[in-house]
C-alpha positions in Angstrom: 12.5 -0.5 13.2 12.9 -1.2 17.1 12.6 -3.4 19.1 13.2 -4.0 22.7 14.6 -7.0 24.4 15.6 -6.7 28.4 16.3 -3.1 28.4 18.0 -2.9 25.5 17.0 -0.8 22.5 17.8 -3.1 19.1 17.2 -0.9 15.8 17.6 -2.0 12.7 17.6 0.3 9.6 15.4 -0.4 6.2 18.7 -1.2 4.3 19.6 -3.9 6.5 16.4 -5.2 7.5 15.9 -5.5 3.5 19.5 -7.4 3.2 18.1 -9.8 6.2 15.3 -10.5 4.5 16.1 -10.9 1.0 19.0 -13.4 2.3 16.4 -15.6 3.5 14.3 -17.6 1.7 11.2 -18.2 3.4 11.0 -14.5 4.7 11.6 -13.2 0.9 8.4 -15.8 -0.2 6.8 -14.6 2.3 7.1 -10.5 1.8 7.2 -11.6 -2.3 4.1 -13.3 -2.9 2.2 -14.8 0.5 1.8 -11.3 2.3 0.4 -9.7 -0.9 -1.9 -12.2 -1.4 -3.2 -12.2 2.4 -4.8 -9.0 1.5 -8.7 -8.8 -0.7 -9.2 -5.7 -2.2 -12.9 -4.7 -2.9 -14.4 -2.3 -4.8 -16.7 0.5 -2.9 -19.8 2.3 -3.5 -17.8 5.8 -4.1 -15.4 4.6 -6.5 -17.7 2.4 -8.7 -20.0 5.9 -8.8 -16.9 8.0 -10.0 -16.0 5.6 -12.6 -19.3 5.3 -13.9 -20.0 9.4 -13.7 -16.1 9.6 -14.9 -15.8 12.2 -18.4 -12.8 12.1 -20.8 -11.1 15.2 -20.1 -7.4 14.5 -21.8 -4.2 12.6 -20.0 -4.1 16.1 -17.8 -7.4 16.2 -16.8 -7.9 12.1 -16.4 -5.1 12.3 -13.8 -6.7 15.3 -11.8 -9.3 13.1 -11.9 -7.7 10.0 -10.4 -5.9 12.5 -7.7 -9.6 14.1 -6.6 -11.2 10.6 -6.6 -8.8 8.6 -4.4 -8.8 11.2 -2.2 -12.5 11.2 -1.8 -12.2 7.9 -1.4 -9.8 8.3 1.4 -11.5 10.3 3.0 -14.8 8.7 3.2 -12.3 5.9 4.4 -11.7 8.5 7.3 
């Protein structure tokens, strides 16, 4: 992470920014629960079709599954 303030190139790694944030409170509330729930996940079109079309092909085969799928999904994200 950088940032720039007159000139003057201020980065701060993940380790420390993590040690910054967990040492305050508000900002660990904040990246603990209130940023999380800022976000609405919703179901599409794509993924309610593949679990509806979706066959039990093992542990092996219901993970290929999930890997194809969200990458469809992705990619019609794309």
């Amino acid at each position: 992470m950088s940032l720039f303030h007159d000139k003057i190139e201020l980065t701060v790694d993940l380790a420390t920014f993590r040690m910054v944030v967990l040492a305050d409170e508000l900002l660990e509330g904040f990246f603990d629960k209130a940023l999380a729930a800022s976000f609405q996940l919703e179901r599409s079109e794509v993924e309610d079709y593949h679990q509806a079309n979706q066959k039990s092909a093992g542990v092996l085969g219901g993970l290929m599954n999930l890997v194809v799928n969200d990458s469809w999904v992705v990619l019609a994200l794309i």
